[in-house]
N, C-alpha and C positions, 0 to 999 in steps of 0.2 A: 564154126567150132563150138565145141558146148561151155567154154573160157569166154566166149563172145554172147551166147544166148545169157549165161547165166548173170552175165557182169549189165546185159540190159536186163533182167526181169529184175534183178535187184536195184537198178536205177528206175527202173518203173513204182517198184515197192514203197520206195524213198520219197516218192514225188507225190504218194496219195496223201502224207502225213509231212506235215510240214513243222518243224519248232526252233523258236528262234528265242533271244532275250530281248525283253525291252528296252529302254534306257534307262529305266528304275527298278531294272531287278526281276520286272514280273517274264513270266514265261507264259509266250503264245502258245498255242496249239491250232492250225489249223490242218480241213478237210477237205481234198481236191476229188471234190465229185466226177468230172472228165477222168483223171488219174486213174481212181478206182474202176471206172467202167473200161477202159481204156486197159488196163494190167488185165482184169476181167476177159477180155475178148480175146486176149495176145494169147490166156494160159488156159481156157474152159475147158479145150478138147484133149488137156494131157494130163492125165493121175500126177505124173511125176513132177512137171510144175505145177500144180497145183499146192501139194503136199509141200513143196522149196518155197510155195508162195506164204501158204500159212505160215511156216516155221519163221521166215525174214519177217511178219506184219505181225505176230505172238510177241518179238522182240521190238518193235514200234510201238506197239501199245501199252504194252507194258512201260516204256519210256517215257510215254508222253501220260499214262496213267499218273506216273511218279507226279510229273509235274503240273499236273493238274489236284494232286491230293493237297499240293501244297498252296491250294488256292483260299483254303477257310486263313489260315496262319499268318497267311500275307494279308488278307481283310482285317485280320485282327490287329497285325503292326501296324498297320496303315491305321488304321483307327484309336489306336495309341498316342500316334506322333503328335506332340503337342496339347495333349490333352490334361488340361487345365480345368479348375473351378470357371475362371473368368471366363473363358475361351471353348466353351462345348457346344456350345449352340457353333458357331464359327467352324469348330473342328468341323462337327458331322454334315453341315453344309459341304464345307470342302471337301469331304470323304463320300456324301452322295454325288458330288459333279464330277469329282475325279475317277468315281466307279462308270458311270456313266459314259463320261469317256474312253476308257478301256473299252468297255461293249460296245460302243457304236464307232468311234473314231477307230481304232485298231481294224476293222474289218475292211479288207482292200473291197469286198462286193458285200454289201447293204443287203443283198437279198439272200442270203446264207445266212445259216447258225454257226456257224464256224466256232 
């Protein structure tokens, strides 16, 4: 039934683009390469999914656009907290290890940009 195609192309959609919160607030974004190719192959031969694909992944990116703009803002709080005369050499220590970690600990596969 086309309540059953459209309710998987849309579950396909969801799975290319993955976002979630961290436990401090920040918001992931990640990119499921298999996903993408994978919705890819299901919808290339039909105008009409294709067209349902755009419209559902225009409203994903736009989503995760959102929260990705919000990524300068949050380097900036972050870079705030605790920041002190006494304590800045300290702070930005702590603000390069803990960006660091976001970027490489956060990534379930090391070999992605995610």
């Amino acid at each position: 039934s086309d309540e059953c195609v459209v309710g998987t192309v849309r579950s396909l959609c969801q799975s290319v683009v993955h976002k979630s919160v961290t436990y401090d607030g920040w918001w992931k974004v990640k990119f499921n390469a298999a996903a993408a190719r994978t919705l890819m192959d299901v919808v290339s031969s039909d105008l009409d999914s294709l067209r349902f694909v755009d419209d559902v992944m225009t409203d994903i990116r736009e989503e995760a656009a959102e929260y990705l703009m919000s990524f300068p803002s949050q380097i900036d709080a972050k870079s705030r907290q605790g920041d002190s005369p006494n304590n800045s050499s300290q702070s930005k220590e702590h603000l390069d290890s803990w960006l660091l970690d976001r970027f490489y600990f956060d990534q379930p596969d090391k070999f992605t940009n995610s």
